[in-house]
N, C-alpha and C positions, 0 to 999 in steps of 0.2 A: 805202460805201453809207450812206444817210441814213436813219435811221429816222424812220418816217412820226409826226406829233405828233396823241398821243392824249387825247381829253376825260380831265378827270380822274373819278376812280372817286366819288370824297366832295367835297360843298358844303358848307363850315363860316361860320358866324358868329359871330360874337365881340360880347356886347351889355354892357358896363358900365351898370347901377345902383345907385342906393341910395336905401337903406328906412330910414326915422327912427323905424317905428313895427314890432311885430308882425308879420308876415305869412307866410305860406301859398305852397305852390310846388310843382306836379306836373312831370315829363318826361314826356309823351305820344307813344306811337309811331303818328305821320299815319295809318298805313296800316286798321290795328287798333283804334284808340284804348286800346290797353293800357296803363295805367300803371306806367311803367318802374321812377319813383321818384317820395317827395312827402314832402313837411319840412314842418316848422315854425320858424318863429325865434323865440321870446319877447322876446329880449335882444338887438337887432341891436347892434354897433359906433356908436358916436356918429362922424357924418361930419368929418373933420380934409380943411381945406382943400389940405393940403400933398399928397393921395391926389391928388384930382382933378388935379395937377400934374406928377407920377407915372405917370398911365394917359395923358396926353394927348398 
C-alpha cells in the first residue's frame, strides 16, 4: 500500500547577505508580532570575495 504524499509541515528560506557597515536585526513572529530575537553588529566581517564563491 502507498502512502498518500503529504504537504509538508514548515516553509523554510535560506537568504544570504552582507552588511559592510553597522546594523540592526529583529526575528518577528507574523502572527503576533512578538519579537523573538534582535542584535546588533558594531564590527561586521570585511567581505572576502572568495565567500561569495563558496555560498554560490
Amino acid at each position: 500500500m502507498e502512502l498518500p504524499e503529504r504537504e509538508p509541515q514548515y516553509e523554510t528560506l535560506r537568504v544570504h547577505a552582507t552588511f559592510g557597515r553597522p546594523f540592526g536585526f529583529l526575528a518577528v513572529h507574523r502572527d503576533t508580532r512578538l519579537v523573538l530575537a534582535a542584535g546588533w553588529v558594531t564590527d561586521p566581517e570585511p567581505f572576502r570575495e572568495d565567500d561569495l564563491e563558496r555560498a554560490g
